[in-house]
Structure formats: C-alpha cells, structure tokens
C-alpha positions in Angstrom: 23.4 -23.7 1.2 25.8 -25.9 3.8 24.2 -29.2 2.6 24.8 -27.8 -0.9 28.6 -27.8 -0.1 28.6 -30.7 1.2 26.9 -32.9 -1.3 29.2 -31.2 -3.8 32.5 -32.0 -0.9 31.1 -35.8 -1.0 31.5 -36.0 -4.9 34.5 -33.8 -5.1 35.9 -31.8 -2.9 38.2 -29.4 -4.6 35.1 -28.0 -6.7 33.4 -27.5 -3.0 36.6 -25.6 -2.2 36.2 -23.5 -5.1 32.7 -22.9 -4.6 33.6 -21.2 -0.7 36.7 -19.5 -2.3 34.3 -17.8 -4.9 32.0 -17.2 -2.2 34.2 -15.7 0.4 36.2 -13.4 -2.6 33.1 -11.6 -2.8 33.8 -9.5 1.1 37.4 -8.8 -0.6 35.8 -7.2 -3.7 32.9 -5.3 -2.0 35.8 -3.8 0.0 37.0 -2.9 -3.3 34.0 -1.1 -4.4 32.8 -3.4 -6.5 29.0 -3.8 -6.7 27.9 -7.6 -7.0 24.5 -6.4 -8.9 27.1 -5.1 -11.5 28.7 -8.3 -12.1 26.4 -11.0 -11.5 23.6 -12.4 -13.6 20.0 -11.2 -12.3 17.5 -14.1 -12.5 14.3 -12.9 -13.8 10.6 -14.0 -12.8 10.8 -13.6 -8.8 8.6 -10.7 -7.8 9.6 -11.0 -4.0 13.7 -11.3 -4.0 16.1 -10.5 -5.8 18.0 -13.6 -7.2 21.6 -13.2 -8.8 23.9 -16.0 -10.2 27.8 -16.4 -10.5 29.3 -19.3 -12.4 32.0 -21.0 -10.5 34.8 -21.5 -13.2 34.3 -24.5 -15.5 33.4 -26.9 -12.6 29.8 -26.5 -13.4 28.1 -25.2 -10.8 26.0 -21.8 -10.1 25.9 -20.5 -7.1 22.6 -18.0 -6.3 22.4 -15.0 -4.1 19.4 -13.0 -2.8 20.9 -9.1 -2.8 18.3 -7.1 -1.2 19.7 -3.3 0.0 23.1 -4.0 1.5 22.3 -7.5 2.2 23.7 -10.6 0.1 22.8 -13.9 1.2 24.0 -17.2 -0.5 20.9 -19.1 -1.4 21.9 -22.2 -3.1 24.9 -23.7 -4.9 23.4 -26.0 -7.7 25.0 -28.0 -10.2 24.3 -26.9 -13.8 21.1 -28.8 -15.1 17.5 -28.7 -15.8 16.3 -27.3 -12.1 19.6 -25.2 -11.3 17.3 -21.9 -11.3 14.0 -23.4 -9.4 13.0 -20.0 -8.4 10.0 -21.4 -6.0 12.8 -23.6 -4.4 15.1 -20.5 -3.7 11.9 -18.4 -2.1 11.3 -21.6 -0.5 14.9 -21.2 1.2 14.8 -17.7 1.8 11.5 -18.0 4.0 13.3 -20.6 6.4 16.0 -18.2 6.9 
C-alpha cells in the first residue's frame, strides 16, 4: 500500500494526501460507531478475504481494504482503470503481509 502512495505522491501529491486523510478518518469514525462494512463497497468473487472499496472524492482513485472480524487492513490504493479490482493481485498482497 506505501509504494501505492508514493507513486500517486510522485504524480501528485495533494491526491496522495487525500488518499491518507481518507484512510486515517476511518479510526475517527469507527470511534463513532460507524461500521466500515456498512459504508463501503464489498467486492465480490474472493472466497478467502473480504475485500471492500472506498472512492477517494473525485481524484480517481479506490482504495481497497480486507475487513476480516475486527481487523481492517489497507490493501491497495489503485487508480480507477481496467485492473483497479485485480482480486488475485490483492490476495497476492494479503499473503506477504
């Protein structure tokens, strides 16, 4: 996910910045109550995790969690395109971790 951010903070830095903001607002609404499985977008077809996305404003990019029990984990922040949701590559990820 770090190299992620950082190819984005190459080619433009304040959608980078937008794409931690989004990601750290998430401990502030948990702390709320809010349920991220409620408000993010399942991603179908991966029988071994549990793959959500959030759209980060109009900058164009996704960024992908794995929410397994009370566990969310940022998988991948992908600019929107053909192979944003490569499901294998997001496993893939996951298994290194």
């Amino acid at each position: 996910m770090y190299d992620d951010i950082e190819q984005i903070k190459d080619h433009n830095p304040d959608h980078a910045e937008r794409c931690f903001d989004t990601i750290d607002d998430w401990e502030r609404k948990i702390g709320w109550g809010r349920v991220p499985q409620n408000h993010l977008t399942y991603l179908t077809g991966s029988k071994s995790h549990n793959f959500y996305r959030e759209w980060v404003g109009q900058s164009g990019y996704r960024i992908i969690y794995d929410i397994s029990g009370d566990v969310m984990t940022v998988v991948a922040v992908r600019p929107k395109g053909d192979d944003t949701y490569d499901l294998d590559e997001f496993r893939r990820r996951m298994d290194q971790l």
